[in-house]
C-alpha positions in Angstrom: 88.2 40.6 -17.6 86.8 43.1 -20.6 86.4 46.2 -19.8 82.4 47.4 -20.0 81.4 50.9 -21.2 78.9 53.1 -19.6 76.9 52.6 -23.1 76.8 48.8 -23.2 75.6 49.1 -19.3 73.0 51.8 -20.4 71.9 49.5 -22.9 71.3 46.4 -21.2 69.7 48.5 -18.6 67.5 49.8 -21.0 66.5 46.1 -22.5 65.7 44.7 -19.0 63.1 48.0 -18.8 61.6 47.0 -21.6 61.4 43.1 -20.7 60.0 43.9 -17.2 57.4 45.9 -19.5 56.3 43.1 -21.5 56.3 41.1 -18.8 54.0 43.1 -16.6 51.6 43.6 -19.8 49.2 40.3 -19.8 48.3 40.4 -23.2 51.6 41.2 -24.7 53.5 38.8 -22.9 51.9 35.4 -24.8 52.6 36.9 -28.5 56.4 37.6 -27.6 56.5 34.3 -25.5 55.8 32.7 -29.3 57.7 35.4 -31.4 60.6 34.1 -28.9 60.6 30.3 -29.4 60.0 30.5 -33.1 63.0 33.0 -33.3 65.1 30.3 -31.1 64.0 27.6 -33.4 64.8 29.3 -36.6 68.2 30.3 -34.8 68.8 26.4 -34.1 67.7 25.1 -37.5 70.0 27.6 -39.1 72.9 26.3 -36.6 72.0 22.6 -37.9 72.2 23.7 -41.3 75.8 25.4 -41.1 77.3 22.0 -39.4 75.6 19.8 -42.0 77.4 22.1 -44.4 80.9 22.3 -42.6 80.5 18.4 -42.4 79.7 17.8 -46.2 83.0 20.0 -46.6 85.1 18.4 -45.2 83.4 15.1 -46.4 84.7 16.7 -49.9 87.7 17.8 -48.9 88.8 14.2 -47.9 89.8 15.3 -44.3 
């Protein structure tokens, strides 16, 4: 198992502050809800577009 610093607990303690923030503010909470999907869809259309290019590749490669 990987060791874990004190720093990379700090921070994820620090992160779920700040979520349990947003999600206790009412009007925050929609405008990150939508910042978060978008992100996640950009995230999976650039995922599609790297294995369409490691397929076309190795298409050209002959593999």
């Amino acid at each position: 198992m990987a060791k874990i610093d004190k720093w990379e607990i700090n921070s994820a303690v620090d992160t779920l502050i700040e979520a349990q923030k947003i999600m206790n503010n009412k009007k925050l909470l929609p405008r990150v809800k939508r910042a978060f999907v978008e992100k996640q869809r950009a995230m999976a259309e650039a995922a599609l577009e790297l294995k369409v290019a490691a397929k076309q590749k190795h298409m050209r490669d002959g593999k």
